[in-house]
C-alpha positions as CSV (number, residue, x, y, z in Angstrom):
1,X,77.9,80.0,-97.1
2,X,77.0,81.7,-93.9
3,X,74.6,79.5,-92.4
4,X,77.5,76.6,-93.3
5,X,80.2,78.9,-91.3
6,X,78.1,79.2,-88.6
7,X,76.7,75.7,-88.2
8,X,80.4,74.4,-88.6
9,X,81.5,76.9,-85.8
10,X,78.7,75.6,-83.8
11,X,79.9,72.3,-84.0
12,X,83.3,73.1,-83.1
13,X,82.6,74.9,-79.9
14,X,80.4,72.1,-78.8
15,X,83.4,70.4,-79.1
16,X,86.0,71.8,-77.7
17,X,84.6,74.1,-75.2
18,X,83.8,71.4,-72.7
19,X,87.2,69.8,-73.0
20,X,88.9,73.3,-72.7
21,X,87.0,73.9,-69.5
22,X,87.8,70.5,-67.8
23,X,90.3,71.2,-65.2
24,X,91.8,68.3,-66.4
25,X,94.2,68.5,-69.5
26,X,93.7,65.7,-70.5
27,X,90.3,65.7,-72.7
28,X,91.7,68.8,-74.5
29,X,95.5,66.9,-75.4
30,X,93.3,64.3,-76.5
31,X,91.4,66.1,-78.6
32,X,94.0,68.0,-79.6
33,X,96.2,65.1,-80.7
34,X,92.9,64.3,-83.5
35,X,93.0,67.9,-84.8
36,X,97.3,67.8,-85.4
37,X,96.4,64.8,-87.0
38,X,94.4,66.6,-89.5
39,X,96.9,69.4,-89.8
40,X,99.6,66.8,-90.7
41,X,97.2,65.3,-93.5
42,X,96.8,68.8,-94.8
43,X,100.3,69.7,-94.5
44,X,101.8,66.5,-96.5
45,X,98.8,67.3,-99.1
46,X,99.9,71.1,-99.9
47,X,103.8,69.7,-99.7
48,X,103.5,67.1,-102.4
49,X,102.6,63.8,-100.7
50,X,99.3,62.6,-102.5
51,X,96.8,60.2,-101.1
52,X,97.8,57.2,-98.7
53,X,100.9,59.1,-98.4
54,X,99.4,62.1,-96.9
55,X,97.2,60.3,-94.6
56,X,100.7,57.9,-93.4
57,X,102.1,61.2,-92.5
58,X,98.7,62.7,-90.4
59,X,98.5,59.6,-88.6
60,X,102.0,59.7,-87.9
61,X,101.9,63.1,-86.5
62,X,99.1,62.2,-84.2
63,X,100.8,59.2,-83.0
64,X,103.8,60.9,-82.7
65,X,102.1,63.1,-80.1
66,X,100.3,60.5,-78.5
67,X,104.0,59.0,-77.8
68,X,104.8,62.6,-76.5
69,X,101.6,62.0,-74.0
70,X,102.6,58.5,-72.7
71,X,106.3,59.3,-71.7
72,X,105.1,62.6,-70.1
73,X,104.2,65.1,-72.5
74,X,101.9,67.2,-69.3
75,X,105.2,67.8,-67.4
76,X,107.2,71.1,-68.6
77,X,110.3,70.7,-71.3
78,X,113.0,72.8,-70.3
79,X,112.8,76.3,-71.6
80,X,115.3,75.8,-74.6
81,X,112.9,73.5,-76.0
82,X,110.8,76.5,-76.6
83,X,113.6,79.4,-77.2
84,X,114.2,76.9,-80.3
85,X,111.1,77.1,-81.4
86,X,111.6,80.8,-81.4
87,X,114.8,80.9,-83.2
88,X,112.9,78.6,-85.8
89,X,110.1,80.7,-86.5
90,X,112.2,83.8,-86.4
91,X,114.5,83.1,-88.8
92,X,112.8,80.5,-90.8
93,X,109.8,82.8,-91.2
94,X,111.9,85.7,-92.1
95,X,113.7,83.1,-94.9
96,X,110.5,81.9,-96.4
97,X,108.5,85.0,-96.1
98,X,111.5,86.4,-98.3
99,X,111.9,84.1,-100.6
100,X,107.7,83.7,-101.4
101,X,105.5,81.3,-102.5
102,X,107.9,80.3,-105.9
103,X,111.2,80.1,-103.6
104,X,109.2,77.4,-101.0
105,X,109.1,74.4,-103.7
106,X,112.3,74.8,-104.2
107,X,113.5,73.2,-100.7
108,X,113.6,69.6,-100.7
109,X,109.8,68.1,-100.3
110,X,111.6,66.0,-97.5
111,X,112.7,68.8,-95.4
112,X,109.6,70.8,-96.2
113,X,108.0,67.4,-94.8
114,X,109.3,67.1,-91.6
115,X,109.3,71.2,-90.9
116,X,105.9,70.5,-91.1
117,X,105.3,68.4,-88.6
118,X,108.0,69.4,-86.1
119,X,106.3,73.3,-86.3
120,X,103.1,71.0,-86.0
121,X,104.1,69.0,-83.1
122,X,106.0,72.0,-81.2
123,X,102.9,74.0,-81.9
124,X,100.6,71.1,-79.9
125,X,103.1,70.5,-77.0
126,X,102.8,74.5,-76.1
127,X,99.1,73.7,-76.4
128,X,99.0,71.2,-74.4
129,X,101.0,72.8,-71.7
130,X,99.5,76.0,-72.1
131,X,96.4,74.2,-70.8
132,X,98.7,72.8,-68.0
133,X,99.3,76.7,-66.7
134,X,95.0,76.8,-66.3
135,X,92.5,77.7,-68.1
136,X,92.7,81.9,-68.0
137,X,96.4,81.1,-69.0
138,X,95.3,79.8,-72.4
139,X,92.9,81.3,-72.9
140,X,94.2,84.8,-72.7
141,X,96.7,83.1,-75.2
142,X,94.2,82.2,-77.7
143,X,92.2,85.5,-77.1
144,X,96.0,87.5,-78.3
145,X,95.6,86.1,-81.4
146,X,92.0,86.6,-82.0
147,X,92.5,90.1,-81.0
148,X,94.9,90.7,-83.7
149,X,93.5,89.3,-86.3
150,X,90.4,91.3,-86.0
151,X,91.6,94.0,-84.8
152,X,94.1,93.9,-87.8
153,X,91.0,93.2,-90.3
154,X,89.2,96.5,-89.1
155,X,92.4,98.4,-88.9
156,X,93.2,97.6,-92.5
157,X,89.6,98.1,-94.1
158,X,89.3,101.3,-92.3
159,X,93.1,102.7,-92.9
160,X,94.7,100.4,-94.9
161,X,97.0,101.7,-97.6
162,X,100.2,100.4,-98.2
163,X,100.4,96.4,-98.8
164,X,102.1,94.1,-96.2
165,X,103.0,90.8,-98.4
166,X,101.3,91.6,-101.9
167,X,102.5,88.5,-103.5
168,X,101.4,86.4,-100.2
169,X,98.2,87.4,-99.1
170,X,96.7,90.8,-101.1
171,X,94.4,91.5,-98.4
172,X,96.8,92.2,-95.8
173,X,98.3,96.2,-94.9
174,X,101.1,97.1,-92.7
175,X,98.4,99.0,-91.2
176,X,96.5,96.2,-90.4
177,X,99.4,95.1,-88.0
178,X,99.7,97.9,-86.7
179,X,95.9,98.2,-85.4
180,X,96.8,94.6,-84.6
181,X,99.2,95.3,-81.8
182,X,97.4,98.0,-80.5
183,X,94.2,96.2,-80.2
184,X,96.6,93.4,-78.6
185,X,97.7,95.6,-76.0
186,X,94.5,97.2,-75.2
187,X,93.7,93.4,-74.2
188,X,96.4,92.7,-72.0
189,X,96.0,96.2,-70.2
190,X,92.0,95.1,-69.7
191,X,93.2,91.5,-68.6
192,X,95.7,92.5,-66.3
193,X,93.5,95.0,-64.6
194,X,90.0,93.8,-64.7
195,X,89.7,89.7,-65.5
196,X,92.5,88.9,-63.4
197,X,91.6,90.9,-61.0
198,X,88.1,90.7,-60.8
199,X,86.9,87.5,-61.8
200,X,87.9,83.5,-59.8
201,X,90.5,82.8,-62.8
202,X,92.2,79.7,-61.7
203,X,95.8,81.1,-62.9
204,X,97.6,84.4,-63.9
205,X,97.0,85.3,-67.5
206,X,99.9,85.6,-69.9
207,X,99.4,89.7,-69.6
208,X,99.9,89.1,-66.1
209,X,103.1,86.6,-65.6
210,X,104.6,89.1,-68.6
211,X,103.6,92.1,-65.9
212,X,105.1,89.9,-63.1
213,X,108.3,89.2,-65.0
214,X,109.2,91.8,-67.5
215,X,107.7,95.1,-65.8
216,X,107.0,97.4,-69.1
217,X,108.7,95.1,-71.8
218,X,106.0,93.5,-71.5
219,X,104.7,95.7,-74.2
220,X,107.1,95.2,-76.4
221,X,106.4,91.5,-75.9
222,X,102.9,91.7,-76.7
223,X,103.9,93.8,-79.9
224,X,106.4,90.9,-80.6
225,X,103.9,88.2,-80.2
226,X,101.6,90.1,-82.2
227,X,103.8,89.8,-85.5
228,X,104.2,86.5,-85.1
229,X,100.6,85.4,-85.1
230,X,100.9,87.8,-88.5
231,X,103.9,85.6,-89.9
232,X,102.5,82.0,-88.5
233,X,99.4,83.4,-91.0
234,X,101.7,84.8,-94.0
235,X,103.2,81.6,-93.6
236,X,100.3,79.7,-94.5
237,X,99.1,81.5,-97.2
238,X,102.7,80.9,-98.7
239,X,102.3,77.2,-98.7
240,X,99.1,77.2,-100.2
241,X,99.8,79.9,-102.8
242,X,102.6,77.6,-103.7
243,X,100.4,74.4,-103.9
244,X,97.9,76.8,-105.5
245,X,95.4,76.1,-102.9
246,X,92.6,78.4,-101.8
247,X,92.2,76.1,-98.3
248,X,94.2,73.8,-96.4
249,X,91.4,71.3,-97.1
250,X,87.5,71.2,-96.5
251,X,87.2,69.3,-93.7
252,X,85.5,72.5,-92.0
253,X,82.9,73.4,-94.2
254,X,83.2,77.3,-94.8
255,X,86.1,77.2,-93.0
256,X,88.5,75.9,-95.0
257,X,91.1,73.0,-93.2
258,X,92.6,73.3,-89.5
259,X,95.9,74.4,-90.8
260,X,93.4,77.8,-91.8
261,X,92.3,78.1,-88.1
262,X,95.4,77.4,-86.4
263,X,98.2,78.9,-88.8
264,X,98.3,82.0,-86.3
265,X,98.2,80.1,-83.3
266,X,101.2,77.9,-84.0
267,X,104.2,80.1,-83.7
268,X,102.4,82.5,-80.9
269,X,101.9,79.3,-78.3
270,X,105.5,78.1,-78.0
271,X,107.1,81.9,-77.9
272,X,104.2,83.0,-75.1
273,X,105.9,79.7,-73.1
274,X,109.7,81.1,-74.3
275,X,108.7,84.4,-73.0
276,X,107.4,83.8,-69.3
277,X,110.3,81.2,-69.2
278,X,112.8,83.7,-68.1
């Protein structure tokens, strides 16, 4: 199982290192575009649409965002685009994280359908411009979340006691987000002071432009961002608890599906780009 994870990681970075490192965008939205294509197949499969139907709905996604591409999708939306995205993940992730895995089959499969793919799709246009801000910017984005989540897995195994979302995901403890944030903010105080600082990055970080914009909410920024990435994962495991899946798919061997390695990512990308908006 290991030497599967590993190989499969291996693979991936090969992949989409090179593309992330292009100063160009466009390799990475490209790439991009094939991987929310994927997420769309697994989505419609956890949400009820078997087969050909599930496939329809992957390809639609992707060429829904390859539409986005052709009429402009590398210049900026305006801000609301992505204070809407907020509001959606906010709310709706406070209504379905309430109501668990048996309350999610009871909305209509159409409108859990197309919440799928519009989270989808919002999630890859904050990608996409993400990579448009430069390379430290998105990366110091993708970095946040990784940051949590193992800071969050140590944090829990070491102090873990009292259960964040039993019914959800088992394995997760309020103590874990806690660790979570704080290794979060430990990263922004060594990227604001020592990467941005001391390396050739070719654009502020999002610690920075928070810095810049915000002064010391920033903190409380990080903290908020930092519970999303926790509820974009929560959110995940409810849809598949509900399917009673264990993985999105296997389409990356001892990885699960994409939906498994981007379920954190997806709300965290379009509030960074609400945030530094102001």
């Amino acid at each position: 199982m290991l030497k599967t994870r590993v190989i499969t990681a291996v693979v991936l970075l090969a992949v989409l290192l090179p593309v992330l490192f292009q100063p160009s965008p466009w390799p990475f939205a490209w790439v991009t575009v094939v991987m929310m294509g994927a997420a769309g197949w697994e989505w419609m499969r956890l949400n009820g649409l078997p087969g050909t139907g599930a496939v329809a709905g992957g390809v639609a996604l992707a060429l829904a965002c390859v539409w986005t591409l052709l009429i402009g999708g590398m210049n900026a939306p305006p801000p609301w685009v992505w204070w809407l995205a907020t509001a959606v993940w906010v709310l709706g992730g406070a209504f379905a994280l309430r109501a668990g895995p048996a309350g999610w089959p009871q909305v209509a499969r159409g409108a859990r359908l197309a919440l799928g793919a519009l989270l989808l799709w919002g999630a890859w246009l904050a990608i996409v411009q993400a990579k448009v801000h430069g390379i430290n910017f998105i990366l110091s984005v993708f970095c946040l979340v990784w940051a949590a989540d193992i800071a969050a897995y140590f944090g829990g195994r070491a102090f873990g006691k009292r259960k964040l979302a039993p019914a959800i995901s088992p394995g997760k403890s309020w103590e874990g987000v806690w660790a979570g944030q704080l290794g979060v903010l430990l990263l922004g105080v060594v990227w604001v002071h020592f990467i941005d600082v001391r390396f050739g990055v070719d654009s502020p970080s999002l610690y920075t432009l928070l810095v810049q914009r915000h002064g010391w909410v920033s903190l409380l920024a990080l903290v908020f961002l930092a519970a999303m990435s926790v509820v974009g994962d929560l959110f995940e495991s409810l849809v598949k608890r509900a399917a009673g899946a264990k993985d999105s798919s296997n389409l990356l061997p001892g990885h699960g599906g994409v939906l498994d390695r981007i379920d954190a990512l997806m709300p965290v990308f379009p509030l960074a780009l609400a945030l530094i908006s102001l």
